[in-house]
N, C-alpha and C positions, 0 to 999 in steps of 0.2 A: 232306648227302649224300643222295644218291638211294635208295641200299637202305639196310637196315639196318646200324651197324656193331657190332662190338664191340670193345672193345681189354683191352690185357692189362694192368696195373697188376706191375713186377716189381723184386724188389731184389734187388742184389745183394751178396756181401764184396765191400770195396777191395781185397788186398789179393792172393783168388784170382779172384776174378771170377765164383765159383759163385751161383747162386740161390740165394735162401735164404728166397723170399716171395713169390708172385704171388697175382694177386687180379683176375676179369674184370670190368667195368664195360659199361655202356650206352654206345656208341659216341655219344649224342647226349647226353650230359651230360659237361660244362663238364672241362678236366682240372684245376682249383683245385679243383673242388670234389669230385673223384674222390679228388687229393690227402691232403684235409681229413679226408673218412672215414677213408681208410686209414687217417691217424695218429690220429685222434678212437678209431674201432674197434677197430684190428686191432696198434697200437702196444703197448699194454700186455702182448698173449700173445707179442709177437716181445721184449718187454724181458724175460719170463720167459724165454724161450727161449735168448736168448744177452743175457747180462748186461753184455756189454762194447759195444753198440752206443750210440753217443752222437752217430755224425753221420749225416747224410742229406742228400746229394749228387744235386742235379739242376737239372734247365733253370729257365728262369725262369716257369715256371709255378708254383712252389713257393715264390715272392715274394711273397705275399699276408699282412696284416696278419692273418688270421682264423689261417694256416696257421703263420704264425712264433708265433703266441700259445697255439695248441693245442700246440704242439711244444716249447714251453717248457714247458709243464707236465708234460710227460712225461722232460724235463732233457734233451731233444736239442739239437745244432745242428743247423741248416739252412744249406749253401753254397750257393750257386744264385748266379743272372746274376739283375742287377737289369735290370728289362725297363728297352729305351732311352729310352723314354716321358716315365716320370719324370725329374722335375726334377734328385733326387739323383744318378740317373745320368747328366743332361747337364752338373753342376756336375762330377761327375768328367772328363769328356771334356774341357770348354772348361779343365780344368787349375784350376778355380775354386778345388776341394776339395783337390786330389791336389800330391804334394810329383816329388822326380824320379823317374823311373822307374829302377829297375836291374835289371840280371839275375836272374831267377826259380834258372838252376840257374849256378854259380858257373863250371863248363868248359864251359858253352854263354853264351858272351858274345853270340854274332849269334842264341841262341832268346830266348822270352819274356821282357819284362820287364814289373814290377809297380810299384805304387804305393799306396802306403797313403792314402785320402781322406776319414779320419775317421771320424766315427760320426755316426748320422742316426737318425730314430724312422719304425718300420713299425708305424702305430696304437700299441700301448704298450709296442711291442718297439724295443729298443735294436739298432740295425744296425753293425758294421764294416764298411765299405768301404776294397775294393782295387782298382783297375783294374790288367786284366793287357791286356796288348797282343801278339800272336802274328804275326809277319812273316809267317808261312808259312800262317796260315789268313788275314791281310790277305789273299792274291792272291787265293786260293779263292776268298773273298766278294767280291772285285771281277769275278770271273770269272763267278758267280753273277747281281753286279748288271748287268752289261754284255747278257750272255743278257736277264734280263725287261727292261731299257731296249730290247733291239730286237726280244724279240716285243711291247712296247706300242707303239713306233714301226712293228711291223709292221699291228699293226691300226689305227692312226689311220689311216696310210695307206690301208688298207680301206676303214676308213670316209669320206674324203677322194673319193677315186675314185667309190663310190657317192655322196654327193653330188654332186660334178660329173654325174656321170651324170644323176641323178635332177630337177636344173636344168635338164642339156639338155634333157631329156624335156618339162620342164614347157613351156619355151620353145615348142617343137616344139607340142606339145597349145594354146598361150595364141594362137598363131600362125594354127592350122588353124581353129580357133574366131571368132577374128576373121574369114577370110577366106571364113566359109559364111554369117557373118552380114549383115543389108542394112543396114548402121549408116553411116550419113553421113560417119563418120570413114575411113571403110575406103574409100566410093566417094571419096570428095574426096581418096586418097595412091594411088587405081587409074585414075580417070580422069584424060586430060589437062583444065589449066584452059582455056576457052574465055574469048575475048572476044566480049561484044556488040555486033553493027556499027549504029549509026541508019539 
């Protein structure tokens, strides 16, 4: 980023959605390693403070071998999205790992359904794997991907057009240059040829 940022590190209860822990960080440092701190530092005086906290619910930034290993030590779990990157996460997609899917809540047949994909190692942390699949955030994110497919189709195109351009130009300039200079090849395609008579 251009200016400086900063951001807010914050938790919440599951259960009222109240705060109960924020903490500001350096907008230019890493969020794994904002993460890390928080639980490395600040985990201990929030286990005093409410004794019944045992999970820790967030994005996949919280995927990290260093983070799920600091977090064990303090007897948390960690739920998080396994970033798509990994391996374990594309064994779950292509069905490698994962059994059938079924329904997440039992009177919503057409919402989420889930799949259990095993267990996998993050560094020397023992992982569960689920894949959840959401019909209804699928369109979202194709909706999502559709937009950045045609603003980058929009600027190839950009960039397409200025090319062309920037050829004609050259053409134009390679053209003027030939025809100022006294090069033999230039008189011999501007004159006509002559024959010699005896």
């Amino acid at each position: 980023p251009d200016l400086p940022q900063v951001i807010l590190l914050g938790l919440v209860d599951g259960i009222t959605g109240l705060p109960v822990y924020s903490r500001s960080v350096s907008g230019s440092v890493n969020d794994k390693t904002s993460f890390f701190e928080m639980i490395r530092e600040d985990w201990p005086m929030l286990a005093e403070m409410f004794d019944d906290l045992k999970y820790l619910v967030g994005d996949s930034a919280l995927f990290t071998a260093d983070i799920l290993a600091e977090a064990r030590k303090h007897g948390l779990h960690v739920v998080s999205r396994v970033p798509d990157k990994l391996e374990m996460a594309q064994e779950c997609f292509d069905g490698t790992r994962s059994g059938e899917p079924a329904p997440i809540y039992v009177n919503e047949p057409d919402g989420p359904v889930a799949a259990w994909c095993g267990t996998a190692k993050a560094g020397e942390t023992t992982v569960r794997l689920m894949l959840v699949s959401n019909g209804s955030m699928r369109e979202s994110k194709m909706k999502t991907a559709r937009r950045r497919a045609a603003k980058e189709l929009n600027e190839l195109g950009k960039k397409l057009r200025k090319l062309r351009t920037a050829s004609a130009r050259l053409k134009i300039c390679a053209m003027k240059t030939c025809l100022s200079t006294e090069s033999p090849v230039v008189q011999r395609r501007t004159h006509p040829l002559r024959t010699l008579r005896p």
